[in-house]
TORMIVEX-520142 format. One record per residue (C-alpha): chain; x, y, z; residue in one letter. Coordinates in steps of 0.1 Angstrom, whole numbers. Last residue first. Example, Ala and Ser with C-alpha at 12.3 -4.5 7.8 and 13.67 -1.06 7.14 Angstrom:
2
site c A | X 137 | Y -11 | Z 71 | r S
site c A | X 123 | Y -45 | Z 78 | r A
***
This chain:
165
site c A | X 117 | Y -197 | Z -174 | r X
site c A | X 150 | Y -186 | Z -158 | r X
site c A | X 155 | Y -165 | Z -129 | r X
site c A | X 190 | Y -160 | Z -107 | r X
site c A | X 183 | Y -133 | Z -83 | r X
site c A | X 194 | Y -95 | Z -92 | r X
site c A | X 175 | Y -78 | Z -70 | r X
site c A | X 155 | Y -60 | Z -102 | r X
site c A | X 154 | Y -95 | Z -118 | r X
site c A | X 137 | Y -111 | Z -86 | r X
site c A | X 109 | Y -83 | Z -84 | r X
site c A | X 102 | Y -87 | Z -122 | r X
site c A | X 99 | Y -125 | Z -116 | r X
site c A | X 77 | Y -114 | Z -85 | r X
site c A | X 53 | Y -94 | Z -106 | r X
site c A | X 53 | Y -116 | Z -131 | r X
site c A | X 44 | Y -143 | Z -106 | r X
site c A | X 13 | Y -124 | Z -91 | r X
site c A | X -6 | Y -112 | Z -124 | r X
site c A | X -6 | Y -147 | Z -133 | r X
site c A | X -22 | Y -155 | Z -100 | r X
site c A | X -44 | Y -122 | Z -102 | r X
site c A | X -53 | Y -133 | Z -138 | r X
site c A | X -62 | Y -169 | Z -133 | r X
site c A | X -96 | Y -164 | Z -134 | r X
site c A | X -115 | Y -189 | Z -119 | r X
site c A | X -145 | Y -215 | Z -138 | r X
site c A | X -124 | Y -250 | Z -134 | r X
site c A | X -146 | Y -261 | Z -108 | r X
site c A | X -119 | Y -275 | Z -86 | r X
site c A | X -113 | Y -247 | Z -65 | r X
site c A | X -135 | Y -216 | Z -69 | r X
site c A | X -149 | Y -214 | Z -35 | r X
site c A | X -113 | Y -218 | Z -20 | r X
site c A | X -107 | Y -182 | Z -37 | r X
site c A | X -71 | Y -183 | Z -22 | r X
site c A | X -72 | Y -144 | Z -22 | r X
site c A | X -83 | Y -115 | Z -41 | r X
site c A | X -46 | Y -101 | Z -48 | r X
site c A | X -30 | Y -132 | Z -59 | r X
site c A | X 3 | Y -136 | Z -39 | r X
site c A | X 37 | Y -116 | Z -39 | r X
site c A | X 63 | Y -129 | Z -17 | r X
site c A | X 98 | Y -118 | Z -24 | r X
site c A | X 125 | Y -134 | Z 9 | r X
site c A | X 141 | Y -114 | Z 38 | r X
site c A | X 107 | Y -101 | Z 44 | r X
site c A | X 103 | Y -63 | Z 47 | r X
site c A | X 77 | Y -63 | Z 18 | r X
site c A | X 44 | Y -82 | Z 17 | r X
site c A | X 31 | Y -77 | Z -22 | r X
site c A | X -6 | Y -81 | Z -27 | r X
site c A | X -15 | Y -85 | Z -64 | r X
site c A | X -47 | Y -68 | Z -84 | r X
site c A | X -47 | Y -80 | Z -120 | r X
site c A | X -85 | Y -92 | Z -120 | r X
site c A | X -96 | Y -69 | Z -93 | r X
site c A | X -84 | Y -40 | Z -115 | r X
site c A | X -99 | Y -10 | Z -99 | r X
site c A | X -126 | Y -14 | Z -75 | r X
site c A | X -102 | Y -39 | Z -62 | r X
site c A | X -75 | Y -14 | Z -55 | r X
site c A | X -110 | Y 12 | Z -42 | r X
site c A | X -118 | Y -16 | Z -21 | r X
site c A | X -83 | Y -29 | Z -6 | r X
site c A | X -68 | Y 1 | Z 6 | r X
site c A | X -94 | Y 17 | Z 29 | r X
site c A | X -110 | Y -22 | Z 33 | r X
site c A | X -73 | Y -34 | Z 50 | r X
site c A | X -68 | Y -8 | Z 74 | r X
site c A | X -47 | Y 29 | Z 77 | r X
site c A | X -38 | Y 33 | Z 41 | r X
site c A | X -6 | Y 36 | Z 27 | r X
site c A | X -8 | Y 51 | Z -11 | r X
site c A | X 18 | Y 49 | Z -37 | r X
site c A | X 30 | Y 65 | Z -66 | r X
site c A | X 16 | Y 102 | Z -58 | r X
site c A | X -3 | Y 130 | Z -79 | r X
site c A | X -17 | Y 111 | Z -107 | r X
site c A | X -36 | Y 87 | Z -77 | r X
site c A | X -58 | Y 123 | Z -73 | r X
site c A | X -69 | Y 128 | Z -109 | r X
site c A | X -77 | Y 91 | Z -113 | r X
site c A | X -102 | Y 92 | Z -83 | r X
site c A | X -83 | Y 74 | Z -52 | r X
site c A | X -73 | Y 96 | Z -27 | r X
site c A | X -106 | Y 116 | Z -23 | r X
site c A | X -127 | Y 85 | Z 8 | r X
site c A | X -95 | Y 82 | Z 23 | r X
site c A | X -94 | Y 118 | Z 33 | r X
site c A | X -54 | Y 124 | Z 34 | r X
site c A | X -28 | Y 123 | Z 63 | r X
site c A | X -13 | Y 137 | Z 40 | r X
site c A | X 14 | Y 138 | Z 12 | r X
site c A | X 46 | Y 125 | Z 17 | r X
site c A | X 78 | Y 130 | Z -1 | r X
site c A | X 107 | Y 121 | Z 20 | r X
site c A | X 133 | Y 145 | Z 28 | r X
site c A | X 145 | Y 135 | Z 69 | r X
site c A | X 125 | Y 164 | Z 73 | r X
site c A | X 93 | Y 151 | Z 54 | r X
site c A | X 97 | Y 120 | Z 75 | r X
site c A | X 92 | Y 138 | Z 105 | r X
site c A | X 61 | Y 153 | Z 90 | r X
site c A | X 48 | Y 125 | Z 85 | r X
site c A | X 51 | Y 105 | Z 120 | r X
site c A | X 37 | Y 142 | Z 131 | r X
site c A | X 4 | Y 138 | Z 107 | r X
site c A | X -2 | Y 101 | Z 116 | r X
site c A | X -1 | Y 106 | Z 156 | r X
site c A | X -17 | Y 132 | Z 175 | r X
site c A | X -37 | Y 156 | Z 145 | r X
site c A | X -44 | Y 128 | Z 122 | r X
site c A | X -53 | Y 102 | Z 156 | r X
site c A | X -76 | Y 129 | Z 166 | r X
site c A | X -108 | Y 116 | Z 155 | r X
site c A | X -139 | Y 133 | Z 141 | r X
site c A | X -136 | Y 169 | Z 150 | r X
site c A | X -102 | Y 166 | Z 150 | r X
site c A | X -92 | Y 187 | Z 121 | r X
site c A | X -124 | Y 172 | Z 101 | r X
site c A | X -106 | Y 128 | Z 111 | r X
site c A | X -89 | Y 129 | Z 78 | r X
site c A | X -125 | Y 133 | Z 59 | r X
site c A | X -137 | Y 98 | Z 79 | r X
site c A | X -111 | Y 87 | Z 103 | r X
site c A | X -77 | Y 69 | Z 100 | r X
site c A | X -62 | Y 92 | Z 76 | r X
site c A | X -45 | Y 82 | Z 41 | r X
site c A | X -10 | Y 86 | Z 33 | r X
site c A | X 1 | Y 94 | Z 1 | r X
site c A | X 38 | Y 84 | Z -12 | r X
site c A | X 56 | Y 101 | Z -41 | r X
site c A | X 87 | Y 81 | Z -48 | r X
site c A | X 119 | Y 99 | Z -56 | r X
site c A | X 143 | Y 78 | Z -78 | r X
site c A | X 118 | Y 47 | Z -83 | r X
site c A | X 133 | Y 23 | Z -92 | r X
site c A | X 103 | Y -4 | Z -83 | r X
site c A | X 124 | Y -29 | Z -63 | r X
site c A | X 149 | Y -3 | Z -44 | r X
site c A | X 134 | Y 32 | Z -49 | r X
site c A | X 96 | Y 18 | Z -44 | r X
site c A | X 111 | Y -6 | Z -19 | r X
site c A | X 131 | Y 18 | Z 3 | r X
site c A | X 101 | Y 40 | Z 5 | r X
site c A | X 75 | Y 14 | Z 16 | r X
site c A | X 95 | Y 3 | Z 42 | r X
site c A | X 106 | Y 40 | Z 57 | r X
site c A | X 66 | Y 44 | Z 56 | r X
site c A | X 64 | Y 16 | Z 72 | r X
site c A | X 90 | Y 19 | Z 100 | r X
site c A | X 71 | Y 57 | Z 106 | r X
site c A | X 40 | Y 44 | Z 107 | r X
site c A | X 51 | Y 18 | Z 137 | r X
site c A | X 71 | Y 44 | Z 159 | r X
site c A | X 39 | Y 70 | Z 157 | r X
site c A | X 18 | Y 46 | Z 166 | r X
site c A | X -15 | Y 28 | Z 154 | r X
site c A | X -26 | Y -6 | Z 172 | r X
site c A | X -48 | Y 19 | Z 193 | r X
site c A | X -69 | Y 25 | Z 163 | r X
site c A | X -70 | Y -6 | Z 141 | r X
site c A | X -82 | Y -25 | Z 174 | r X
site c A | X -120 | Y -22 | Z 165 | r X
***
């Protein structure tokens, strides 16, 4: 219910700068491609269904664009995940946690790993969560966990920390 008000202008535009810097930075990324989802069903319909596209998200874009980042958007959520779409950018930023988090799911829950950037430290965690349900039954997949500390031994050779096995 908060998702709305809680975005700005000033706070899309730090994360978009965020995620840039990492996909050059961690992933190597020369000149990422990043798509950035509305807030409102269909991209809030030219504000027929929202305004926070037309007010806030497209603007904080557009800026960016100027400053030479490659942004696509704000985009209808509900098109920015079918394989013919995600060959067009590297990375999508979504507005809240179900926009992002059911079509990743939908698409390797297994392997899926949340990575928090802007820390002074890596952190990468199993994408589904601590799975408390699981615990001590010996039936969880280990994937995601697996999945989760290759990711940040990658992350830790591309920074250059010390790693052995």
């Amino acid at each position: 219910a908060d998702v709305p008000r809680l975005i700005t202008a000033g706070r899309l535009t730090r994360l978009l700068r965020l995620v840039h810097a990492a996909l050059r930075e961690d992933w190597g990324l020369e000149a990422p491609r990043i798509a950035v989802a509305g807030l409102n069903p269909h991209a809030g319909e030219d504000g027929r269904m929202g305004r926070e596209e037309i007010e806030i998200i497209a603007p904080a874009i557009e800026a960016l664009r100027a400053e030479g980042l490659d942004l696509a958007g704000p985009l209808p959520a509900d098109t920015m995940f079918h394989p013919e779409a995600r060959a067009g950018y590297d990375l999508a930023v979504c507005m809240y946690h179900d926009q992002a988090l059911i079509p990743a799911k939908t698409l390797d829950f297994a392997g899926g790993v949340n990575v928090t950037l802007g820390l002074p430290f890596l952190r990468t965690s199993p994408d589904h969560g601590t799975a408390f349900g699981l615990a001590g039954r010996g039936v969880a997949d280990p994937s995601s966990m697996i999945a989760a500390l290759r990711l940040a031994a990658d992350l830790a050779r591309r920074r250059g920390v010390p790693w052995r096995r």
